[in-house]
ZAMARGU-4260 file (C-alpha; in steps of 0.2 Angstrom, whole numbers, plus 5000, padded with zeros to 4 digits):
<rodrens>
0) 4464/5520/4634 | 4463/5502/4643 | 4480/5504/4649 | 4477/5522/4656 | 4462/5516/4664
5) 4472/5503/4672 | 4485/5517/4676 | 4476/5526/4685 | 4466/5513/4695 | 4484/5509/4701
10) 4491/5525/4705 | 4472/5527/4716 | 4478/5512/4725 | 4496/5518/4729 | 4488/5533/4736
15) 4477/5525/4747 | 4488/5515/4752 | 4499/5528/4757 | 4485/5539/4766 | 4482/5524/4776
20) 4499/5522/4780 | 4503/5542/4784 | 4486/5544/4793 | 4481/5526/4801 | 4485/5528/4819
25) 4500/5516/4827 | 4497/5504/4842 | 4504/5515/4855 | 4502/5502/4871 | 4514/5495/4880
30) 4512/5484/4898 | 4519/5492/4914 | 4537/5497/4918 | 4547/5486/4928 | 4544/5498/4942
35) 4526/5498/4940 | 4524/5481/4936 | 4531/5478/4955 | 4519/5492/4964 | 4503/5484/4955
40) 4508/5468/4962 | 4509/5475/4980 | 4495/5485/4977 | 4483/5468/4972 | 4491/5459/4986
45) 4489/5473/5000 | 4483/5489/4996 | 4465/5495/5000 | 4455/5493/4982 | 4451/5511/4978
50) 4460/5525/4970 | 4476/5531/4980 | 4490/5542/4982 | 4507/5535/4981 | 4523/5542/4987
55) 4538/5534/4984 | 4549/5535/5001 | 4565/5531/4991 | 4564/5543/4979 | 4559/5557/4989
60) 4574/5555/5000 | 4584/5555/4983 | 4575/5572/4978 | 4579/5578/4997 | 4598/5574/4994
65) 4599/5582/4978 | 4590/5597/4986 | 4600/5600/5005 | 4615/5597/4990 | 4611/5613/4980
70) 4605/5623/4994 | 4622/5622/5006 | 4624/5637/5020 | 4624/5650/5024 | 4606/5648/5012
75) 4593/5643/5024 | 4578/5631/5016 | 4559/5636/5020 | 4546/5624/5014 | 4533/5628/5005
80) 4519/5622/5014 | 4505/5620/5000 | 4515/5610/4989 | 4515/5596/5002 | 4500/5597/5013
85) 4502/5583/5027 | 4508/5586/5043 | 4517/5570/5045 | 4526/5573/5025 | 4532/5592/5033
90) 4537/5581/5049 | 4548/5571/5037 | 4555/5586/5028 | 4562/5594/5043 | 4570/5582/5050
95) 4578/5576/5032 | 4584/5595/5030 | 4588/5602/5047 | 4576/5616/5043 | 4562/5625/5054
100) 4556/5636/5042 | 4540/5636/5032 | 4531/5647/5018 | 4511/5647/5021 | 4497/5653/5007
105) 4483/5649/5017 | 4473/5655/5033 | 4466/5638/5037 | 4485/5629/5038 | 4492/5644/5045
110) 4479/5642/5062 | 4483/5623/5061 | 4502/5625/5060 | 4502/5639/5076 | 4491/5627/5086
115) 4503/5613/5083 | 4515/5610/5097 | 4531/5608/5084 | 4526/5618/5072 | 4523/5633/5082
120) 4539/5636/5084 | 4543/5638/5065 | 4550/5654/5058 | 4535/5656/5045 | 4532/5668/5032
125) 4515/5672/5024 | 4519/5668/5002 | 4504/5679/4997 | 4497/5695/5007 | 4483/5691/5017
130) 4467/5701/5018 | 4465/5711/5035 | 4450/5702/5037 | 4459/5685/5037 | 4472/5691/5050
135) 4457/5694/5061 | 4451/5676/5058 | 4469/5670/5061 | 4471/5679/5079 | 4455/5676/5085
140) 4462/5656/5084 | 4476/5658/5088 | 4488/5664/5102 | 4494/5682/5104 | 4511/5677/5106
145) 4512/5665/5093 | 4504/5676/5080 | 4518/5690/5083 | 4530/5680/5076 | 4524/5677/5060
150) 4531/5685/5045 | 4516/5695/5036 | 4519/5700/5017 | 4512/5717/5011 | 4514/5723/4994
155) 4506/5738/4993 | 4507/5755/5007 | 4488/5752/5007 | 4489/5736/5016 | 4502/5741/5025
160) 4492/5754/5033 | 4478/5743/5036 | 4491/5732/5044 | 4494/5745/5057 | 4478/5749/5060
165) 4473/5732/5065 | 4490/5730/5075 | 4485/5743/5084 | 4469/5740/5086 | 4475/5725/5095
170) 4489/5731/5105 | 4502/5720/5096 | 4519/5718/5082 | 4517/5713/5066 | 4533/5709/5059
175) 4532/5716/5040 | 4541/5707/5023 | 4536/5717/5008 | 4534/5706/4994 | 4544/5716/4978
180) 4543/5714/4958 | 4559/5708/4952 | 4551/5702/4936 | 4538/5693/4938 | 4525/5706/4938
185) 4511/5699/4948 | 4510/5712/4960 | 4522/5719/4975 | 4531/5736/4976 | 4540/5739/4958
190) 4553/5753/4963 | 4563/5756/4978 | 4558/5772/4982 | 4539/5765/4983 | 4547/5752/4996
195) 4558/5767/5004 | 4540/5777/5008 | 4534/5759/5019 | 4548/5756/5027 | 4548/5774/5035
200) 4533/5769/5039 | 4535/5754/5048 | 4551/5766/5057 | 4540/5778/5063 | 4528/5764/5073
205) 4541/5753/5082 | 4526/5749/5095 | 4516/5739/5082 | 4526/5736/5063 | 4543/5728/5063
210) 4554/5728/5046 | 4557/5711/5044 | 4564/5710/5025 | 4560/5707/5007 | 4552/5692/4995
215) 4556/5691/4978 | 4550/5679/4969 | 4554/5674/4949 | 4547/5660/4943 | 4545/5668/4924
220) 4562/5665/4924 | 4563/5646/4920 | 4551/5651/4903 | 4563/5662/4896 | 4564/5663/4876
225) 4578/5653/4869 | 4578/5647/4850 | 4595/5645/4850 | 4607/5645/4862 | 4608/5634/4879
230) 4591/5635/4888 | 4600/5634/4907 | 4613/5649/4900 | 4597/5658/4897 | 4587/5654/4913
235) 4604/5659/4922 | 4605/5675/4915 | 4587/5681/4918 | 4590/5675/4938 | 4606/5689/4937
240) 4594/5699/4929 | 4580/5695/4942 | 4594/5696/4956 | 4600/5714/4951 | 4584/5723/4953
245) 4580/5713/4969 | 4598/5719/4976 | 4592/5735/4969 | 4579/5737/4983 | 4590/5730/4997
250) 4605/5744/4992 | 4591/5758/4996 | 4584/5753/5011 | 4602/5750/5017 | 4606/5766/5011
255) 4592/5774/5018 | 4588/5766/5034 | 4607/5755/5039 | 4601/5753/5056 | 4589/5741/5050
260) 4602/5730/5044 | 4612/5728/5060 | 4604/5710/5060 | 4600/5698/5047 | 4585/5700/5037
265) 4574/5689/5029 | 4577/5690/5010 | 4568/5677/5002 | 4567/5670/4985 | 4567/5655/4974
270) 4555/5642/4970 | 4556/5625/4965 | 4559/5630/4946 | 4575/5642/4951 | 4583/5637/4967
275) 4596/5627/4962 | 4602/5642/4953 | 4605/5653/4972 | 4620/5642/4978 | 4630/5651/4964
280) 4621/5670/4969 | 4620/5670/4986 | 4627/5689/4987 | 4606/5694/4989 | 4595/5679/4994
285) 4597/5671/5011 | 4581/5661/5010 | 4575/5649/4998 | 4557/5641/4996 | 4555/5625/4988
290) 4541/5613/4988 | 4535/5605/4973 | 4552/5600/4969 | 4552/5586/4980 | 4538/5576/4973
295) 4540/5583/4954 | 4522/5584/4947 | 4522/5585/4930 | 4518/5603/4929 | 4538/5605/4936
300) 4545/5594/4920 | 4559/5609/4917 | 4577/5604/4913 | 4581/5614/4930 | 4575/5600/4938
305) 4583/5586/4928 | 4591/5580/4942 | 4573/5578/4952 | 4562/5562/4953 | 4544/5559/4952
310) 4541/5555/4970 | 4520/5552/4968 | 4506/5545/4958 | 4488/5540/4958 | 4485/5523/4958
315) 4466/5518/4951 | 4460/5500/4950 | 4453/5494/4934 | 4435/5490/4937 | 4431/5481/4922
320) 4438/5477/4905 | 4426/5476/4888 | 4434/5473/4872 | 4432/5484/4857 | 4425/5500/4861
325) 4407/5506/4860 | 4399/5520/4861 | 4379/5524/4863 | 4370/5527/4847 | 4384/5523/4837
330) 4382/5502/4841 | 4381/5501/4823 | 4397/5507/4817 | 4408/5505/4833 | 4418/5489/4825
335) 4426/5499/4814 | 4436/5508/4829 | 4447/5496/4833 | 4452/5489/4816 | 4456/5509/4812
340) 4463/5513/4827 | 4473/5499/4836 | 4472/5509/4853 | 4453/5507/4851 | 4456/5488/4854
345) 4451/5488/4873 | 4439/5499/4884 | 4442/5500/4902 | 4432/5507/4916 | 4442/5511/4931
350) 4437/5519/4947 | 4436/5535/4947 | 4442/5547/4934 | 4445/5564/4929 | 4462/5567/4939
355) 4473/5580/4937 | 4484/5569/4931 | 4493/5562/4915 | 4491/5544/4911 | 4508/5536/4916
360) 4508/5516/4916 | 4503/5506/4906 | 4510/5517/4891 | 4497/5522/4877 | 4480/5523/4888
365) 4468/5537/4881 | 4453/5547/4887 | 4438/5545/4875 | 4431/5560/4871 | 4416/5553/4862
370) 4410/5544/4877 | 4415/5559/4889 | 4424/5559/4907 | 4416/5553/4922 | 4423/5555/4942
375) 4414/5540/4946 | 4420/5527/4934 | 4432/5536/4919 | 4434/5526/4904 | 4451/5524/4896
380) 4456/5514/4880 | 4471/5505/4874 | 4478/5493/4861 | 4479/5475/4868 | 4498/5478/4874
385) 4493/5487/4887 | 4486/5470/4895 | 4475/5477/4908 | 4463/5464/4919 | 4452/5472/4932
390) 4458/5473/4951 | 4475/5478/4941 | 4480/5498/4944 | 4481/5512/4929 | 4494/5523/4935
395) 4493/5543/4936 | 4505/5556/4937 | 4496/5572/4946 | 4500/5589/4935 | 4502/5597/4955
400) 4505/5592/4973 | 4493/5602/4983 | 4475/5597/4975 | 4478/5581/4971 | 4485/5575/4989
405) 4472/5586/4997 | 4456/5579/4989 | 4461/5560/4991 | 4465/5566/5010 | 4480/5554/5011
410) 4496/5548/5003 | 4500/5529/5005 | 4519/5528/5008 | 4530/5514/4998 | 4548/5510/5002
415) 4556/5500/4992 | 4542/5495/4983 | 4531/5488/4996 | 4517/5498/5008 | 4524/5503/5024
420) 4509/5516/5029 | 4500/5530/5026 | 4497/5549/5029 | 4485/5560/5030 | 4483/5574/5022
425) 4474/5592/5024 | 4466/5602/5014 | 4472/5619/5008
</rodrens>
């Protein structure tokens, strides 16, 4: 009986023994990358001592390569506006691309961009139909002239008609591109006869509607299922698919109304996620949009975009360094975090917080849930590999382009590693 006792006590010790092992978390930390290591120290040396945005100069004219590589002619590039919300970044873009087209989502940058002096100019097209209210705000600040050569997006007869009733109502040409369903479903005319019955429409009042082509756009596409089978095969596949039904609606309105297409048309499509794909289907699409692409938050971590870099980060001084972490109320007990958890060795407090970001560099750095999140000073935790003093810089990779860089208002630019400038941003 003795020596089952004993038995057993052993077989209770293997066990815990191997729960702890199973269940006991491992030290995820690590110091900075090579690269990071090298941005901190210019940052410490001469940045500004608050939380920044960082765009890497060097990597986004690799992305801009890779891009002008995959959209050769006769594609035209249009930059989506939204994803990269500073003047002087579009300024850059255009001149690194030879393009002078741009995609706009909002009112706001739309007045901006038509009271620019360069930017006026621009071949734009709206990427989301605007109320008739906002086109009112819009031409009231805006020139006559100017505002008739913007592309407007309707995806409904409804909005086409109350299109033409404020065109008329000002004496002026809208030039119309209705936005189509290829797939996506978010909206837009689904059949071609539906697109058939505007375009008649827009025929019949030459004075103030101009047909100026189609938008289909097919994001949904880069999320196809595929258990088995090569992913990119798949995501291919659905663009044909995609492409079909938008070549669909181009066949009938040919058919229907050819003396329409004795120009070019705009037929616009794309998006970061799909664009590479057009260079192989160009029979339909003859303007591609791309934006995010070129900076890669991690919302665009899809292997059609293997090719892409991470052009920008947040960059957000470490305030103070505590060791062990503790949490209010639970003083008591709070030694016991650290020796469970090694990635509980360390609490730091850094300035600001709460980004839309993922933690980047130093590897292993984690949000504590107990304590909760704070914009003013965020609390992170780490093993002791992560070897974080204060003035040094946690790094961030935003999950999108257009919030982030709007709300900390400007980018700080690095070229090989070291500060060069800034620029500033607006805000959406």
């Amino acid at each position: 009986m003795f020596k089952n006792r004993k038995l057993y006590i052993w077989v209770f010790l293997i066990i815990i023994i191997v729960v702890v092992l199973i269940f006991k978390p491992k030290d995820e930390g690590s110091s900075y990358s090579e690269y990071f290591s090298a941005i901190n120290k210019e940052l410490k040396t001469n940045g500004f001592g608050k939380p920044v945005v960082l765009l890497d100069l060097d990597r986004l004219d690799e992305n801009l390569s890779t891009l002008s590589k995959n959209i050769p002619p006769p594609l035209h590039y249009r930059i989506v506006v939204k994803s990269l919300p500073s003047l002087d970044l579009l300024r850059y873009i255009t001149k690194a691309t030879n393009t002078r087209r741009l995609m706009v989502f909002h009112s706001g940058d739309l007045v901006m961009l038509l009271r620019d002096p360069e930017f006026s100019s621009f071949d734009i097209l709206l990427g989301k139909p605007m109320p008739v209210r906002a086109l009112e705000e819009i031409y009231q600040k805006s020139k006559k002239d100017r505002f008739q050569k913007i592309h407007w997006l309707v995806d409904t007869e409804t909005r086409l008609n109350q299109y033409l009733e404020f065109a008329k109502s000002k004496n002026i040409k809208l030039n119309i591109v209705l936005e189509i369903d290829i797939g996506l479903h978010r909206g837009g005319f689904t059949y071609p006869t539906l697109t058939t019955q505007s375009i008649s429409k827009i025929q019949d009042h030459p004075n103030h509607l101009e047909f100026g082509g189609f938008m289909g756009y097919e994001p949904h596409v880069a999320s196809v299922p595929n258990l088995l089978g090569d992913k990119t095969e798949a995501i291919e596949k659905e663009i044909e698919s995609s492409l079909k039904k938008y070549e669909g609606f181009v066949s009938d309105a040919k058919k229907s109304f050819p003396s329409l297409f004795n120009k070019e048309l705009l037929m616009n499509g794309g998006g970061s996620k799909t664009y590479r794909f057009y260079q192989k289907n160009q029979q339909v699409v003859n303007d591609v949009s791309v934006g995010s692409a070129l900076v890669m938050p991690t919302d665009f971590d899809v292997i059609t975009l293997k090719e892409h870099k991470p052009a920008f980060y947040i960059a957000a001084p470490v305030l103070k360094r505590l060791d062990g972490t503790t949490i209010p109320f639970l003083e008591s007990i709070s030694f016991l975090f650290p020796i469970w958890n090694p990635n509980l060795q360390v609490t730091y407090f850094i300035y600001g917080g709460a980004y839309l970001a993922k933690k980047e560099s130093p590897q292993g750095l984690f949000d504590n849930s107990l304590y909760g999140a704070s914009t003013n000073q965020g609390i992170l935790n780490g093993s002791l590999a992560t070897a974080l003093q204060p003035d040094d810089y946690v790094f961030f990779r935003p999950t999108q382009s257009e919030k982030v860089m709007a709300e900390m208002g400007e980018v700080v630019l690095l070229r090989k590693g070291k500060i060069i400038g800034t620029w500033k941003c607006f805000i959406n």
